[in-house]
Wavefront OBJ file of the C-alpha trace (Angstrom):
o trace
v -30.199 -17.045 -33.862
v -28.468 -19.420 -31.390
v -25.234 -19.768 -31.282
v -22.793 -19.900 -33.262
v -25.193 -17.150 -35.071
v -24.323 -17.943 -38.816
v -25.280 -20.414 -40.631
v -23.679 -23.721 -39.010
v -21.547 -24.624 -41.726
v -19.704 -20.993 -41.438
v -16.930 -20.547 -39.684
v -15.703 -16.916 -39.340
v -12.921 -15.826 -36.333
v -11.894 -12.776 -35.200
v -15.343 -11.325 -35.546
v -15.414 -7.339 -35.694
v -19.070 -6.149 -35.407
v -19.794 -3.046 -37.309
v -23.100 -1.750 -37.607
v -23.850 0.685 -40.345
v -27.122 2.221 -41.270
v -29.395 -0.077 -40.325
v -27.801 -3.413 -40.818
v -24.879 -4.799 -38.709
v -21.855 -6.380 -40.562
v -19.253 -8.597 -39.390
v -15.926 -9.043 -40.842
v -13.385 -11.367 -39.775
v -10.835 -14.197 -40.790
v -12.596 -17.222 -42.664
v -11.791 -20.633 -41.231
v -11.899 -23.422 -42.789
v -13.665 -26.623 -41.567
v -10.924 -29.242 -40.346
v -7.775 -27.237 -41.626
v -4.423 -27.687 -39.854
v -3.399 -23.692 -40.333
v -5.583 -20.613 -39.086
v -7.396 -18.736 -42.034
v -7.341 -18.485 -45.786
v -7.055 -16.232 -48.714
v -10.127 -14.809 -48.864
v -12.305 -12.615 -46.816
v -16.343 -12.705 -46.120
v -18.901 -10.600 -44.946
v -22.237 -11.400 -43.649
v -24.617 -9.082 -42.884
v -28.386 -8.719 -40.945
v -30.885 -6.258 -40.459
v -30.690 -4.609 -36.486
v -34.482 -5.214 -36.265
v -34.158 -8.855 -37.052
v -31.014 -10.803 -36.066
v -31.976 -13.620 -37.199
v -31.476 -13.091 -41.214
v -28.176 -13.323 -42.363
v -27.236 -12.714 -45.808
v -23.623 -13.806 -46.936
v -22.135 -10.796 -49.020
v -19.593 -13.365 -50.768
v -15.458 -12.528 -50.913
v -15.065 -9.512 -50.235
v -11.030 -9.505 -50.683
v -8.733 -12.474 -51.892
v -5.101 -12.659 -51.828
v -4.785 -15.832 -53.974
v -6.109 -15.809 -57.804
v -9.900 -17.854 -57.826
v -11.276 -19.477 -61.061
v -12.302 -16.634 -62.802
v -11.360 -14.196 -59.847
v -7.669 -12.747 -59.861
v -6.112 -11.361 -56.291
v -6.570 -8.027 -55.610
v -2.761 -8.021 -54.816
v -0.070 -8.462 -56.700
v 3.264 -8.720 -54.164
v 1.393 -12.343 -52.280
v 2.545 -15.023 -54.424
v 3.669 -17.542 -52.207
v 0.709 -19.852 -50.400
v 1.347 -19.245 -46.978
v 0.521 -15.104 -47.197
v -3.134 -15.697 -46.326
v -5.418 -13.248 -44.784
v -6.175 -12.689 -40.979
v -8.092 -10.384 -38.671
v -9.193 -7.313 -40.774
v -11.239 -4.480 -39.916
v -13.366 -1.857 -41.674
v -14.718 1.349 -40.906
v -16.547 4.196 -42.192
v -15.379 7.734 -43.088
v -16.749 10.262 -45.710
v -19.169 7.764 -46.780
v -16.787 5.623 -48.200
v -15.904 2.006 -46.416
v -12.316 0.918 -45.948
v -11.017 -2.549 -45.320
v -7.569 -2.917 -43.219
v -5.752 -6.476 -43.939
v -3.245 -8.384 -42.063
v -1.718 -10.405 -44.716
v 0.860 -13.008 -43.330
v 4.084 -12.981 -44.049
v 3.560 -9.688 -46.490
v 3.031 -6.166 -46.090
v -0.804 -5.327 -45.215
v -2.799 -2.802 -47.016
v -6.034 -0.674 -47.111
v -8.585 -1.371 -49.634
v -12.144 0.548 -50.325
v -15.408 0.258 -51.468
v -18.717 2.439 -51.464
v -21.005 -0.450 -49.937
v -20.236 -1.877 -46.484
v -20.398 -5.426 -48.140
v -18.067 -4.471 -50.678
v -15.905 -5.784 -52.457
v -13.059 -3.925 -51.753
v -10.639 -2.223 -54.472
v -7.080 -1.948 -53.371
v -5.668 1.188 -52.531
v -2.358 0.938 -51.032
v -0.173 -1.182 -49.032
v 0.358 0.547 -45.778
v 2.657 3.182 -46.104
v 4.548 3.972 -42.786
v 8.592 5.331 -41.731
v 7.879 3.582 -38.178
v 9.771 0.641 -36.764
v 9.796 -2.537 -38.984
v 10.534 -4.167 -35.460
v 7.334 -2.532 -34.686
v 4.991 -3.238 -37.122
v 6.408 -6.760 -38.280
v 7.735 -5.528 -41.000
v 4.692 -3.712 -42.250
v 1.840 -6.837 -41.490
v 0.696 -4.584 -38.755
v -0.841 -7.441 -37.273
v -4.385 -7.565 -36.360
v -5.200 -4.105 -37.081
v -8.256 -2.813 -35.254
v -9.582 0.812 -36.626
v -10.939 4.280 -34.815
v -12.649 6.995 -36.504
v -12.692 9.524 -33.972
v -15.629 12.101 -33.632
v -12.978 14.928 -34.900
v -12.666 12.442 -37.652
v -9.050 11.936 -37.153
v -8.584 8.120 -37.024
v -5.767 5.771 -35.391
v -4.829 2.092 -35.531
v -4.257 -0.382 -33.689
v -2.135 -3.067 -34.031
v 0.106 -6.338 -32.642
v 1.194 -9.523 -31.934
v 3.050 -10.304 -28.447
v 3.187 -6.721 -28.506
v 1.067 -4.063 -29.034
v 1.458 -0.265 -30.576
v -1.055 2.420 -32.058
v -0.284 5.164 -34.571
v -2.483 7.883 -36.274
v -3.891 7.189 -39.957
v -3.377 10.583 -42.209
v -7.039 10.842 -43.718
v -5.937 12.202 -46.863
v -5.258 8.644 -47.806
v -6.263 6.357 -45.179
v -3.157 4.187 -45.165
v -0.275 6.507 -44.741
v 0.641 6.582 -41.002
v 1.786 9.788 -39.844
v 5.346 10.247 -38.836
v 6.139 10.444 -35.307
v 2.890 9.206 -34.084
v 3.460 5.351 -33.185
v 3.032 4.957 -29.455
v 4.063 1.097 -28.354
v 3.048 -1.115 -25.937
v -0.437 0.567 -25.610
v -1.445 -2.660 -23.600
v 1.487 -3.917 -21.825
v 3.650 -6.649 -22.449
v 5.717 -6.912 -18.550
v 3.909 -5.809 -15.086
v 2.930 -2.416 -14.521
v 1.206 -1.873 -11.153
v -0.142 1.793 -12.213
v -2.190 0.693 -14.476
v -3.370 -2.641 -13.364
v -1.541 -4.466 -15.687
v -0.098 -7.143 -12.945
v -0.977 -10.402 -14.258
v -0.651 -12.599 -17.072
v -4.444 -12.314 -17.621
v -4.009 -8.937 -17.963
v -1.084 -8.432 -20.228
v -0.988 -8.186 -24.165
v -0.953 -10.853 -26.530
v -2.932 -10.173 -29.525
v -6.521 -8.605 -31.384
v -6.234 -5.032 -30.726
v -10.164 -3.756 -31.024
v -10.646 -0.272 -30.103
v -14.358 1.304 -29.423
v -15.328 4.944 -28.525
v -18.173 4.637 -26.275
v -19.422 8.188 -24.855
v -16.678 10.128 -24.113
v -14.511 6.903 -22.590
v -12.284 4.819 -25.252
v -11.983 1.050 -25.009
v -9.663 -1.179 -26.045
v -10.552 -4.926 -26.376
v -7.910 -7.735 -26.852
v -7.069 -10.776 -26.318
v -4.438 -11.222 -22.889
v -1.251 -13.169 -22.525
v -3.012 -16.078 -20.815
v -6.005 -17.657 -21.023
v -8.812 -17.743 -24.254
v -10.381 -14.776 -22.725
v -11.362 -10.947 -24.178
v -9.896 -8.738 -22.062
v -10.631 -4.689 -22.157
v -8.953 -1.444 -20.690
v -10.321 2.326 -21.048
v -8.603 5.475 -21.284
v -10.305 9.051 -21.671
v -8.029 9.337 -24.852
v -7.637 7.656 -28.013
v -3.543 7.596 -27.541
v -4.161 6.352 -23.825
v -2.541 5.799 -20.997
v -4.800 2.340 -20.612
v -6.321 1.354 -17.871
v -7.045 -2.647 -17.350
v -11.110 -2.874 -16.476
v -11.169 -6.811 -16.424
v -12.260 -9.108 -19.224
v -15.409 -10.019 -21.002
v -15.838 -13.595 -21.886
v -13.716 -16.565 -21.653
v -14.415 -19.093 -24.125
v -12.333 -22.004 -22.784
v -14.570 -22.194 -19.761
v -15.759 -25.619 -19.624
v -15.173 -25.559 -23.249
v -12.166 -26.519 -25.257
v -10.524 -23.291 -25.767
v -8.243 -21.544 -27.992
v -7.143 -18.193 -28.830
v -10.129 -14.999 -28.656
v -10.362 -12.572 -30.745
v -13.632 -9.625 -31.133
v -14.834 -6.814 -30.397
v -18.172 -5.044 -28.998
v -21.274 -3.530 -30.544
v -24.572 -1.926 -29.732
v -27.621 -3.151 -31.797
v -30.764 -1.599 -30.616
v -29.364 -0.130 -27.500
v -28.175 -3.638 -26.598
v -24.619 -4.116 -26.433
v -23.062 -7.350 -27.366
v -19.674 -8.930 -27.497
v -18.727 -11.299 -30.562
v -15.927 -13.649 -29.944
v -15.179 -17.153 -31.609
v -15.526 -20.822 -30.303
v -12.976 -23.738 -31.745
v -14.485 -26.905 -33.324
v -12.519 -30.163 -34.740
v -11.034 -31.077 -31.994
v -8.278 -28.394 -32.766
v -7.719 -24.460 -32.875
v -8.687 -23.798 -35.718
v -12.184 -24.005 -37.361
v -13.768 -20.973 -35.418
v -17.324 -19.908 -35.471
v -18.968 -16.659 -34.932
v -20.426 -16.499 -31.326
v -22.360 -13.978 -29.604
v -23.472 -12.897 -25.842
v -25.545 -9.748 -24.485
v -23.572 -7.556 -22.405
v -24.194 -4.595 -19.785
v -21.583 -1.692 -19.981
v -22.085 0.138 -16.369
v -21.953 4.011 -15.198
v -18.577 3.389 -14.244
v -17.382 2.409 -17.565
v -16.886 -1.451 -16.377
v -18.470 -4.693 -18.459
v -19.554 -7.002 -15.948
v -17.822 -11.010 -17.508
v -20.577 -12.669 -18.987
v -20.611 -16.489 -19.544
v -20.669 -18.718 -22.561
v -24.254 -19.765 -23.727
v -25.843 -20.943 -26.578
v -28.205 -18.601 -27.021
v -26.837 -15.975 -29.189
v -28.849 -13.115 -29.652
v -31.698 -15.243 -28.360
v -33.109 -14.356 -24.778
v -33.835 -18.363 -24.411
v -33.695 -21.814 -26.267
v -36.998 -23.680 -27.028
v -37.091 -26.744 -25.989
v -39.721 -28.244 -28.382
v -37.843 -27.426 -30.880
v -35.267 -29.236 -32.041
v -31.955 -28.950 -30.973
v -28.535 -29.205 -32.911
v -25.970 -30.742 -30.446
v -23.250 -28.904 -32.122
v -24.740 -25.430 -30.394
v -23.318 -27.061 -27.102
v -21.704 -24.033 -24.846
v -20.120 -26.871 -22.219
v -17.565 -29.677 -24.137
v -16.009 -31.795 -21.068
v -14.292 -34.773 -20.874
v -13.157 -34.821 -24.716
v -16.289 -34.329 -26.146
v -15.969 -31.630 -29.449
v -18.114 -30.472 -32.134
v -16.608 -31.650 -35.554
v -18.035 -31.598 -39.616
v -18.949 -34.128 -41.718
v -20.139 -32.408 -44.422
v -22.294 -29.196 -44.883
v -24.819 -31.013 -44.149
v -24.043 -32.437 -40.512
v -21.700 -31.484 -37.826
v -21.751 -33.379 -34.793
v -21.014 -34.115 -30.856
v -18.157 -36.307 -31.119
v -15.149 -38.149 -28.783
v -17.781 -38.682 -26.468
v -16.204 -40.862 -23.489
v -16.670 -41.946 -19.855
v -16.964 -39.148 -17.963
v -17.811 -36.303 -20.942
v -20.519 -33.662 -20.449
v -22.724 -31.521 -23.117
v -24.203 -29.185 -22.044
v -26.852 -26.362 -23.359
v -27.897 -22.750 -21.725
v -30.827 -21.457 -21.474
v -34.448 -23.152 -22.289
v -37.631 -22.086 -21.189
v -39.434 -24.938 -20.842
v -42.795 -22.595 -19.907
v -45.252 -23.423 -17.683
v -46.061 -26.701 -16.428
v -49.742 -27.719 -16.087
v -49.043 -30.821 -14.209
v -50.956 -32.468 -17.018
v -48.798 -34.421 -19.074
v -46.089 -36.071 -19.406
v -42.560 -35.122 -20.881
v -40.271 -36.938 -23.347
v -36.645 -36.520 -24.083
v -35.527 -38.131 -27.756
v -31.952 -37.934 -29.142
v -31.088 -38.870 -32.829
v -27.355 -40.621 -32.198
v -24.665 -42.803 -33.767
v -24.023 -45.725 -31.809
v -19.846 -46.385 -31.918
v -20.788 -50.377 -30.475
v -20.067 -49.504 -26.793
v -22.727 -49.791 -24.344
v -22.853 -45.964 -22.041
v -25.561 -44.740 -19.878
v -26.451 -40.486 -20.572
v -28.184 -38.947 -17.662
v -30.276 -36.214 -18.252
v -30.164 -32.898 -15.396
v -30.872 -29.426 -14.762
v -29.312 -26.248 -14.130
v -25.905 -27.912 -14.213
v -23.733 -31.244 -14.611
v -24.224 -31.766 -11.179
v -28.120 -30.481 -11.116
v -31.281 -32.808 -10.868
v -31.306 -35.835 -12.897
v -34.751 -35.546 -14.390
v -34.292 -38.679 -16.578
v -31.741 -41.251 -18.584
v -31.454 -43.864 -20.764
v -29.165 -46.452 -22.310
v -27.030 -46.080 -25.398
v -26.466 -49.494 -27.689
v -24.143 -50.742 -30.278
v -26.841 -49.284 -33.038
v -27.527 -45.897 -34.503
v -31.163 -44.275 -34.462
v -32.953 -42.195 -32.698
v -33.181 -42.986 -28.423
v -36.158 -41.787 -26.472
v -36.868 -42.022 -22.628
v -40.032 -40.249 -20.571
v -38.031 -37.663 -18.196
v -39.609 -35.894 -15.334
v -41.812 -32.520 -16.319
v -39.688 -29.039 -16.443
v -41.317 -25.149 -16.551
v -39.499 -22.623 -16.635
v -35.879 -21.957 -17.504
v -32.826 -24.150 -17.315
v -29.680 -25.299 -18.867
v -29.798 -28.807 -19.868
v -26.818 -30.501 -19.299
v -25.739 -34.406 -20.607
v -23.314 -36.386 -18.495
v -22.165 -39.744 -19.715
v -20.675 -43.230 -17.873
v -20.253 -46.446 -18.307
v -21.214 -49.468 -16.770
v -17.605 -51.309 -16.739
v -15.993 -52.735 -13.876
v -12.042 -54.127 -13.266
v -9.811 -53.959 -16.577
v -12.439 -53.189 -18.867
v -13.056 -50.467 -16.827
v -9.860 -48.886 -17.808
v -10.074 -50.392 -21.749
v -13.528 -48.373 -22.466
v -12.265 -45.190 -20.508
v -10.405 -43.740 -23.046
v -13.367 -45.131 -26.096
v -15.569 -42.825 -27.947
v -18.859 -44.337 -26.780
v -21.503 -42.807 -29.593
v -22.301 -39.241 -31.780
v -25.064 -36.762 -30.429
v -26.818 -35.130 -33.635
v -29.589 -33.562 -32.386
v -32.492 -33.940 -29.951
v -35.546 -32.444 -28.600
v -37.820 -32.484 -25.670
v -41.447 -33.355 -26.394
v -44.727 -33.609 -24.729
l 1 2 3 4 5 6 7 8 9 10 11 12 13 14 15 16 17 18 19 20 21 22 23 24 25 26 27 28 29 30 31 32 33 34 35 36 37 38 39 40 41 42 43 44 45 46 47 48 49 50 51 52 53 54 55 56 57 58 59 60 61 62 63 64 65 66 67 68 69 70 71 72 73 74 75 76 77 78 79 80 81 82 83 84 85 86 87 88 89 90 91 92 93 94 95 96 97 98 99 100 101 102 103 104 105 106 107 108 109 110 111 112 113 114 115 116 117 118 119 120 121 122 123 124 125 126 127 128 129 130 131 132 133 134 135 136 137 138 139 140 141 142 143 144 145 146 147 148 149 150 151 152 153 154 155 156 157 158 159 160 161 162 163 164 165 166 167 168 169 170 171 172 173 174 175 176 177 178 179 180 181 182 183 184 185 186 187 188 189 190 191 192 193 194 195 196 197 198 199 200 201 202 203 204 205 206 207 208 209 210 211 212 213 214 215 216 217 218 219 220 221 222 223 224 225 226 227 228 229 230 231 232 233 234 235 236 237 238 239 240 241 242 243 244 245 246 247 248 249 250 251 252 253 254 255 256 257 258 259 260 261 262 263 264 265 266 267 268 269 270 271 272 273 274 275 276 277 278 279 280 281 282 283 284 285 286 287 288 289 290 291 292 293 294 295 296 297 298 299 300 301 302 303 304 305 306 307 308 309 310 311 312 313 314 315 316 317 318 319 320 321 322 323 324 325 326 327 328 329 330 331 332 333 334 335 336 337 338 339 340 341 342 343 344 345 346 347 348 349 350 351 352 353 354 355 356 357 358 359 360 361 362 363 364 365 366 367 368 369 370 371 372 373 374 375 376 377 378 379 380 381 382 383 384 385 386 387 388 389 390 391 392 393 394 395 396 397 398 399 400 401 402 403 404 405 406 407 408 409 410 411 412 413 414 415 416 417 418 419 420 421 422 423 424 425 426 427 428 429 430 431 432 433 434 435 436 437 438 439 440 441 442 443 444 445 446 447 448 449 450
């Protein structure tokens, strides 16, 4: 699947990847489409097989916070509206699956189940004797989850500031006394361990990973919508900062980051989220191959829309809303289920799409480009190029006051490229200057033909 992976109409944040038996989950905060707040009440859990990524099943609500028709919460202290569900994690131990919530504004909590999917029975609200300075009062915000190969297990926690404790396993949500350790990722500069920047500094989605003998920490840094990751040789650190792993406001309009890592068929990935609506909220699940090195580093990888696809096809069609570049106010927003669009689309904007293999060309043929769009009665030219916004124009055409579907022969491509869509207008003197700021038209879909 491209991305975002899920179905389009989906919108799940804070991705963490978990891959159990022979099916990889994710859980994370569920978004909904053109909200004004982060989150809701409920959580959701989608699932695929790790031999065929692109078949994902929706598990349903997996935990609620807020009574449902028929369904009533599985708390019973979250009464008022705004104690809605973020950023949870789950993880396996003794066979039996447990669910960590961050509930806003309330005390989190641990719940269980004996399926991966769930749904989760409550078992406790966290039970702790640390710092409520610490935790926030018991939220203990984002919680990320590590079951060690000893089997002793730790959290992972914060918001503007970061700590860790160890879970007692006889429950699973009783921290042990005298094991909180803060600022695990630090919040001020701290030369030893690399920690000199803002892009390097805490501000949110602890994630922690054990791979080999080397444990990582992923989270989200002070500035900038990146996912950021530091290593230590323990699970109680010292942390070292290694660099970060994708930034999703490149080119893009960005947001906060939060996700994690997994290996699916010895290929490692890193899920993250990407904003829609023209705000920062409405998140959908995004994916990108990564390479973990000897030396323990993750090379940054860049924002595509390929998803756990090696390459786009071209003669198929495309769904503008996959876009991985959004310039020049260009963003994807919904409808309806049914259609989510390229919208704000305005002198100067570019759209752009990585990676197609266009295959081999015979030099027999020619090559057609056809877009289905919604004219917004402005007149706007959209150039057609290669490899980037800048890259060869391989063809153009005009875009009128009506709506339908615009076609234009383009010069033959083989191989593989990004495809990128720059738009201007034809304006001169004050008009100029009127249309600048103008929506010119919607982008729905297109495809390349021969």
């Amino acid at each position: 699947m491209p991305n975002p992976y899920l179905p389009l109409w989906e919108y799940i944040p804070d991705g963490e990847p978990r891959v159990f038996g022979d099916r990889v989950y994710i859980y994370g905060s569920h978004d909904r489409a053109g909200s004004d707040d982060f989150c809701d009440y409920v959580l959701k859990c989608w699932s695929a097989p790790v031999n065929d990524l692109n078949n994902w099943v929706c598990h349903g609500v997996t935990f609620r916070v807020k009574p449902d028709g028929d369904f009533p919460s599985d708390t019973d202290w979250t009464p008022d509206k705004n104690q809605i569900l973020f950023a949870p994690d789950v993880v396996c131990r003794n066979g039996k699956y447990y669910l960590y919530a961050y509930i806003v504004n309330a005390t989190g909590c641990v719940a269980v189940s004996d399926r991966p999917e769930g749904p989760f029975t409550l078992l406790s609200k966290y039970k702790y004797t640390i710092s409520d300075e610490i935790c926030c009062n018991g939220w203990f915000i984002d919680p990320g989850v590590l079951v060690d190969d000893d089997g002793r297990t730790y959290i992972y926690c914060g918001y503007e500031r970061s700590f860790m404790a160890e879970v007692d396993t006889d429950t699973m949500y009783t921290i042990k006394d005298n094991s909180c350790i803060e600022h695990i990722i630090p919040i001020t500069t701290d030369n030893d361990g690399g920690f000199d920047t803002e892009e390097t500094l805490f501000f949110e989605a602890c994630s922690p990973r054990k791979v080999g003998d080397t444990y990582y920490l992923i989270y989200s840094p002070k500035r900038g919508p990146r996912l950021a990751y530091a290593t230590s040789d323990k699970p109680t650190g010292p942390f070292k900062y290694r660099g970060y792993i994708v930034d999703n406001g490149v080119d893009y309009p960005g947001g906060n980051d939060h996700g994690s890592i997994a290996q699916i068929n010895g290929q490692w990935y890193i899920f993250y989220h990407r904003m829609t609506n023209g705000t920062i909220m409405s998140r959908r699940a995004c994916v990108e191959k990564i390479e973990i090195l000897p030396d323990g580093t993750i090379p940054p990888v860049e924002m595509t829309s390929l998803g756990f696809e090696d390459s786009l096809d071209p003669y198929r069609i495309t769904e503008a809303e996959i876009a991985c570049v959004l310039k020049g106010g260009a963003f994807v927003t919904e409808h309806n289920k049914f259609e989510r669009v390229v919208t704000g689309i305005k002198d100067g904007a570019v759209i752009g799409y990585k990676y197609y293999d266009f295959g081999l060309d015979n030099g027999n043929g020619r090559m057609y480009f056809s877009a289905d769009i919604t004219g917004l009665g402005t007149d706007c030219n959209v150039h057609i190029r290669i490899d980037s916004e800048d890259g060869e124009e391989i063809g153009s055409f005009k875009v009128g006051h009506g709506n339908g579907v615009y076609k234009t022969e383009v010069k033959p491509v083989s191989d593989r490229h990004a495809v990128f869509l720059t738009v201007d207008t034809d304006y001169t003197g004050w008009t100029a200057a009127y249309f600048k700021e103008r929506p010119l038209f919607e982008l729905k879909r297109f495809v390349f033909t021969k």
